[in-house]
C-alpha positions in Angstrom: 9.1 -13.4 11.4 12.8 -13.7 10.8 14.6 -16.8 10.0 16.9 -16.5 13.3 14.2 -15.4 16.0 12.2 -19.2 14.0 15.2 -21.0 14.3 16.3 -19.6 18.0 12.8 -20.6 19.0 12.5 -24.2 17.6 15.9 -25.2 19.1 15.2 -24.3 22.4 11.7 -25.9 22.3 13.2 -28.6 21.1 16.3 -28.6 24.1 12.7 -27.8 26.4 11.2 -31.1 25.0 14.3 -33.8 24.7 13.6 -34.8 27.8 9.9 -36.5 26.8 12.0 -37.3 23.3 14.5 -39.4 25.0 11.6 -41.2 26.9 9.2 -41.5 23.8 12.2 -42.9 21.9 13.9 -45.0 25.1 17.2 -43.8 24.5 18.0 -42.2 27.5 21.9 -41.2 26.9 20.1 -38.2 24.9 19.8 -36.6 28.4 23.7 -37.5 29.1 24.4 -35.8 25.5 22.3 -32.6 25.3 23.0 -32.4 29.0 26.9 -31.9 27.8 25.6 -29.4 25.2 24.1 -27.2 27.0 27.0 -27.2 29.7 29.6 -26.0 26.6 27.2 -23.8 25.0 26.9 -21.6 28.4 31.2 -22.2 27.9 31.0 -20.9 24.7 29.2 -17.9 25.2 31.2 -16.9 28.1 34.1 -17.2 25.6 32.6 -15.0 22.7 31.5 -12.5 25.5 35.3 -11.7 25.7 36.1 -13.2 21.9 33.4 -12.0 19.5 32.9 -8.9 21.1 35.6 -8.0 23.3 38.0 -9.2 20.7 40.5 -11.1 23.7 41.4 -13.8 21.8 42.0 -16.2 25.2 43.6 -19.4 24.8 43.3 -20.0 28.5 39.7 -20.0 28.9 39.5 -23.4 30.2 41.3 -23.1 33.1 38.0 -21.3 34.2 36.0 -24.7 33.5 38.5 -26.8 35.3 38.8 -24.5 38.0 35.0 -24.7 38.6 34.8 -28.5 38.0 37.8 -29.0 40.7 35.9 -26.6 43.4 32.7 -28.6 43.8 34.6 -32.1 43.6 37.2 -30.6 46.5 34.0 -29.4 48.5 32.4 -33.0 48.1 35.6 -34.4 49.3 35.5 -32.9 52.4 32.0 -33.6 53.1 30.4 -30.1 51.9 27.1 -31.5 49.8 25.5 -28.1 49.6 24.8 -26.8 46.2 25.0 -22.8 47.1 28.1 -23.5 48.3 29.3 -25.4 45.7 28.4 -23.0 42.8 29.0 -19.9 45.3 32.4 -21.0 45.4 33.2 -21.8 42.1 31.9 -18.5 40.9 33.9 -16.5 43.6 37.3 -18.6 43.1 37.1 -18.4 39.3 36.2 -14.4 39.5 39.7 -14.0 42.0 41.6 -15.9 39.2 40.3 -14.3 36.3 40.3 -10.7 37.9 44.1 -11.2 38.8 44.9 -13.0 35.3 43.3 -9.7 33.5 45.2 -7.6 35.3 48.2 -8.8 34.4 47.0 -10.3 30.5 44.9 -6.6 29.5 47.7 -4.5 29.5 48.8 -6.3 26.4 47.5 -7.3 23.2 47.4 -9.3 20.4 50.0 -12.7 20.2 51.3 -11.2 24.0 47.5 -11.5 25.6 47.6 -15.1 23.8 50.6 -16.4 25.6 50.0 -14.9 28.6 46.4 -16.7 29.0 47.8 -19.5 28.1 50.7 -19.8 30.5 47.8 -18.7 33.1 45.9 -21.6 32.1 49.1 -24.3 31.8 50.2 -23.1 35.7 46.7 -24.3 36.5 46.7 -27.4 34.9 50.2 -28.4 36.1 49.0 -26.9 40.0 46.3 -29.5 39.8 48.3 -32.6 38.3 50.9 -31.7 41.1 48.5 -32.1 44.4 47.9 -36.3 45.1 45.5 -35.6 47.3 43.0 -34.7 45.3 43.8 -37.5 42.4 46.8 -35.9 40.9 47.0 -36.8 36.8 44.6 -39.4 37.4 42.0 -37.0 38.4 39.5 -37.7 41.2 36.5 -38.9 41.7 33.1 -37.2 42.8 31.0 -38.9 46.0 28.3 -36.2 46.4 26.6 -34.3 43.8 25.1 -31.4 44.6 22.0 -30.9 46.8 19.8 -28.0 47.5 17.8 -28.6 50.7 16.5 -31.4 49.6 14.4 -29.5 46.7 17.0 -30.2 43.9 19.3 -32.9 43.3 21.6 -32.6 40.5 22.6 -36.3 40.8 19.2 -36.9 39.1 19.7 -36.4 35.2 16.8 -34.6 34.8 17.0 -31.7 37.4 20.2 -31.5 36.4 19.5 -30.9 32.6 16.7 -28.3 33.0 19.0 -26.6 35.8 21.7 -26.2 32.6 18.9 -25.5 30.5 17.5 -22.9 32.7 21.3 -21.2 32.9 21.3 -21.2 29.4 18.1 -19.4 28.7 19.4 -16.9 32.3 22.6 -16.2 30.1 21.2 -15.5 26.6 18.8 -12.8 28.0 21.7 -11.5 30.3 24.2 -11.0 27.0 21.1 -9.5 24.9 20.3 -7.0 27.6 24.6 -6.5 28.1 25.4 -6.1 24.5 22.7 -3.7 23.6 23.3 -1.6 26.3 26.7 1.2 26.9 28.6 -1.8 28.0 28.1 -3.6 25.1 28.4 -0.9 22.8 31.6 0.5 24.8 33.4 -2.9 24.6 32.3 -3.6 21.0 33.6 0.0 20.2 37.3 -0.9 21.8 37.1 -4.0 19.9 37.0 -1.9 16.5 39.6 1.2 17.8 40.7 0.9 21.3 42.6 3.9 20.6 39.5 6.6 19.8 37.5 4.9 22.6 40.5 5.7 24.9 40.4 9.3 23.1 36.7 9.9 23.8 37.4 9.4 27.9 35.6 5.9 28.3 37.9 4.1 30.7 38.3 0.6 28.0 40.3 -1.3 30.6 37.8 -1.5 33.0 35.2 -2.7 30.8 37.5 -5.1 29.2 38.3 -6.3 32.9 34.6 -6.5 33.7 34.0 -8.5 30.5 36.7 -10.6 31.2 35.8 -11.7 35.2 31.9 -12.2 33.9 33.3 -14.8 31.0 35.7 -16.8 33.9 32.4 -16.6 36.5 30.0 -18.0 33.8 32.9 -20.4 32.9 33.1 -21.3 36.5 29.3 -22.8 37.0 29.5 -24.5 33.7 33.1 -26.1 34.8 31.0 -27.3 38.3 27.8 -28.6 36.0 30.2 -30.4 34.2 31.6 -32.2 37.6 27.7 -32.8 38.4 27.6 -34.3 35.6 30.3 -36.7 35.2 31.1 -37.1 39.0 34.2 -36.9 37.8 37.2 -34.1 37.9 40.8 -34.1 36.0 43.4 -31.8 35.2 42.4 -32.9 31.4 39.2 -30.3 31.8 41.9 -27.2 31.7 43.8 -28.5 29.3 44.7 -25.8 26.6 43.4 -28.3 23.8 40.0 -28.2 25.7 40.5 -23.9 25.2 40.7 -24.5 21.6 38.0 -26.5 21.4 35.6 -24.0 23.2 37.1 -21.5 20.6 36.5 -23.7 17.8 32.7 -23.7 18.9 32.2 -20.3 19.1 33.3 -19.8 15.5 31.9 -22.5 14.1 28.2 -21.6 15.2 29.5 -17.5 14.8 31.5 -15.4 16.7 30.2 -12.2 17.7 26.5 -13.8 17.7 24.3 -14.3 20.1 23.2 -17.4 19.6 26.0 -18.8 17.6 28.0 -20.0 20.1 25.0 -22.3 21.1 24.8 -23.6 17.5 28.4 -24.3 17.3 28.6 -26.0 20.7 25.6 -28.6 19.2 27.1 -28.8 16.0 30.4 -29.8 17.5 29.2 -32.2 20.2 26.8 -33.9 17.8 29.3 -34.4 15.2 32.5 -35.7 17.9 29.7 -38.2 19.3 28.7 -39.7 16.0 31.6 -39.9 14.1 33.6 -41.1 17.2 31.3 -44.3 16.8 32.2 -45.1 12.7 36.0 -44.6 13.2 38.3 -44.1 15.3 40.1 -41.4 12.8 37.2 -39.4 13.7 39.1 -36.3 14.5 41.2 -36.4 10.9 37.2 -36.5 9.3 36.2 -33.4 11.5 38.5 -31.6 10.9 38.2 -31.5 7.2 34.2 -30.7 7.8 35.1 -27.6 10.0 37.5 -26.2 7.5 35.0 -26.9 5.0 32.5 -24.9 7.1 35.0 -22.3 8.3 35.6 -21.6 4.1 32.3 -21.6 2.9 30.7 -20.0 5.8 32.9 -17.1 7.3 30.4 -16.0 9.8 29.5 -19.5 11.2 26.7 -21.6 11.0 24.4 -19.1 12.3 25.5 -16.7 9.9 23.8 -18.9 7.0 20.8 -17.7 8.0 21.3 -13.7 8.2 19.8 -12.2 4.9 23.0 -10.5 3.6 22.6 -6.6 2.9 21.7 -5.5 -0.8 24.6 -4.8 -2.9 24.5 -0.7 -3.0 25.5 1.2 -6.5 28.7 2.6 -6.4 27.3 6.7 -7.1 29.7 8.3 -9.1 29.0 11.5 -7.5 29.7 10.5 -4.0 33.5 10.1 -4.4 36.3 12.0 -3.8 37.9 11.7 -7.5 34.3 12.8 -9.2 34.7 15.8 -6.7 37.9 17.0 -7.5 36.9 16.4 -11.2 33.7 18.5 -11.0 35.5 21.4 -8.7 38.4 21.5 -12.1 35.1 21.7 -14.2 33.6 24.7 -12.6 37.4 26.7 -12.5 38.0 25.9 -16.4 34.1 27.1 -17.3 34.9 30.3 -15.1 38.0 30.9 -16.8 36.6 30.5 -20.3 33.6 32.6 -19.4 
């Protein structure tokens, strides 16, 4: 058995079982904590959907958290306590936006695609510290959490955290199924040379747009798990410095991994909660670490643990120079003959 498929395994047992850990060991802000984790880790992948294999480097991406969060805390405000309403709305307001900001951000590339998603996202964030109504810069608070017919009730900790758990496990078999299929392959493809995929007749734009609207949906129901969570909405949760910390967790753990993104959003969450209670420099100290781990491990944590192809014997023969050599061979021995 590989490494990966042990290591994928024992982590989500372990997410499975925190619940019972956090009772055994009476701490029960473990549930508060992994609960967060798994909320940026479905973030994350949404992010290295479009990032690791799309190549869109979007610095914008969450506006799509925000967006989500402010939905279900609006809906609660004016009385709306139903859960398939909440999330329904999220996912259809954040899949508007992000279909009408990749329309506009895809026709470009590189530093212009990174400017554009930003400004997308910073209209956002000063759109929601503009309206009072809804709490302005000081944010607003969350009355109602969301129900579901009485069956669920994500004010309770622990439906909440198997319901993000249970997203979690929904969106790592959708991305296995999406990136081994012609999607995947198509958009991996236009990630390497856009140009020959555009040659071959596969329409890259629209799978690029797809990719895009599926990252902001996803985004969307983690961004209203979040407000669940807290009971608590600001214009903060768009902030561009909250996109580069989603960013930052998909390459730490690996970008262009499946289950990196996951790793890096634990990694990172773990490490901001525990240094933040030895100093109060705690950001200065992880940032050091995550260079450190940026140098040394190119491909992420998760990368660590892929075996690393054997080293292959440059063959003399193969090349182009030993070809040209041997054709010069054969015309002097003909010539001499």
């Amino acid at each position: 058995m590989k490494t990966k498929t042990i290591l994928i395994g024992a982590f989500l047992l372990a997410m499975a079982a925190m619940p019972l850990i956090s009772h055994v060991a009476d701490q029960p802000f473990y549930i508060d904590i992994f609960t967060r984790i798994l909320i940026f880790a479905v973030a994350a992948l949404s992010l290295d959907l479009i990032l690791g294999y799309g190549g869109m480097v979007s610095f914008g991406h969450a506006a799509y958290l925000g967006v989500g969060a402010y939905t279900m805390g609006i809906l609660s405000y004016h009385g709306v306590g139903d859960g398939f309403v909440h999330f329904g709305a999220a996912i259809l307001v954040c899949a508007f936006m992000a279909l009408f900001i990749g329309l506009v951000s895809l026709r470009t590339t590189g530093i212009h695609f990174i400017m554009i998603t930003l400004a997308f996202a910073q209209m956002v964030y000063f759109l929601a510290i503009s309206i009072d109504t809804y709490g302005g810069d000081d944010g607003m608070n969350i009355w109602q959490s969301s129900q579901f017919f009485g069956v669920a009730d994500f004010g309770q900790p622990l439906q909440l955290y198997y319901a993000c758990f249970a997203l979690l496990i929904f969106v790592l078999w959708l991305f296995n199924r999406l990136v081994k299929s012609r999607f995947g392959r198509v958009l991996r493809g236009a990630k390497s040379n856009e140009r020959r995929m555009i040659a071959l007749g596969f329409p890259v734009l629209r799978y690029k747009l797809a990719s895009f609207v599926l990252a902001g949906m996803l985004c969307g129901m983690a961004g209203a798990l979040l407000a669940n969570q807290l009971l608590f909405v600001s214009p903060a949760t768009m902030h561009w410095t909250r996109s580069g910390e989603i960013m930052i967790m998909v390459i730490l753990g690996g970008m262009g991994t499946l289950f990196g993104p996951v790793i890096g959003a634990t990694a990172y969450l773990l490490l901001e909660h525990f240094l933040s209670g030895l100093t109060e420099h705690w950001q200065a100290v992880m940032g050091i670490m995550l260079i450190l781990i940026i140098l040394f491990a190119k491909r992420g944590i998760f990368g660590l643990f892929e075996k690393s192809p054997p080293k292959r014997r440059k063959r003399w023969r193969s090349g182009p120079l030993q070809t040209l050599l041997q054709r010069d061979t054969k015309l002097r021995v003909a010539k001499n003959v």
